[in-house]
N, C-alpha and C positions, 0 to 999 in steps of 0.2 A: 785891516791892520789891528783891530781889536783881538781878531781872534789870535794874531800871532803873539802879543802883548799876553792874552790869557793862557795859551800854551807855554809862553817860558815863564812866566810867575807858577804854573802847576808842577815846572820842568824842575825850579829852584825851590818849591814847597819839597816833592820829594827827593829831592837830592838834599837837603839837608835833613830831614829826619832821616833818612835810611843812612846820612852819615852818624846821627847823633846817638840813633836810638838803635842799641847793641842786637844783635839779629835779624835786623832788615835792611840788609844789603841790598836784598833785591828791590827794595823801593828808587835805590841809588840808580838803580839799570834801567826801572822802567823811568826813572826822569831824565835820565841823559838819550832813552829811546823817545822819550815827548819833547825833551829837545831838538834832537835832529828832524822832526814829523815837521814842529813848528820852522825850522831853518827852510826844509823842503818846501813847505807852505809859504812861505813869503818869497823863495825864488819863484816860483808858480806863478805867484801871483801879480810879480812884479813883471815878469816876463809878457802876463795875458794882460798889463795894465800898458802896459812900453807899445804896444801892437796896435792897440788904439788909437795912443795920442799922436800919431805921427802923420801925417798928412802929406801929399807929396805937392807941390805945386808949378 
């Protein structure tokens, strides 16, 4: 969970300088693509976490 925590705080670092700071757009693209990495990462993980705890009895 950490790690998905430190990919959307890296996601929102650059997505707002690539909003603020004139010619780096592209920072804007690569934080909305380490957003989505991180979304991808936490269904992952929640999915191989759900698999575990389930016990049949």
């Amino acid at each position: 969970m950490t790690f998905f925590l430190l990919l959307v705080i890296a996601a929102i670092v650059l997505g707002i300088i690539g909003v603020v700071v004139k010619g780096l757009f592209y920072l804007l693209l690569i934080g909305i693509v380490v957003f989505i990495a991180g979304l991808v990462y936490l269904v992952l993980h929640i999915r191989r976490s759900g698999r575990n705890g389930r016990t049949v009895r």
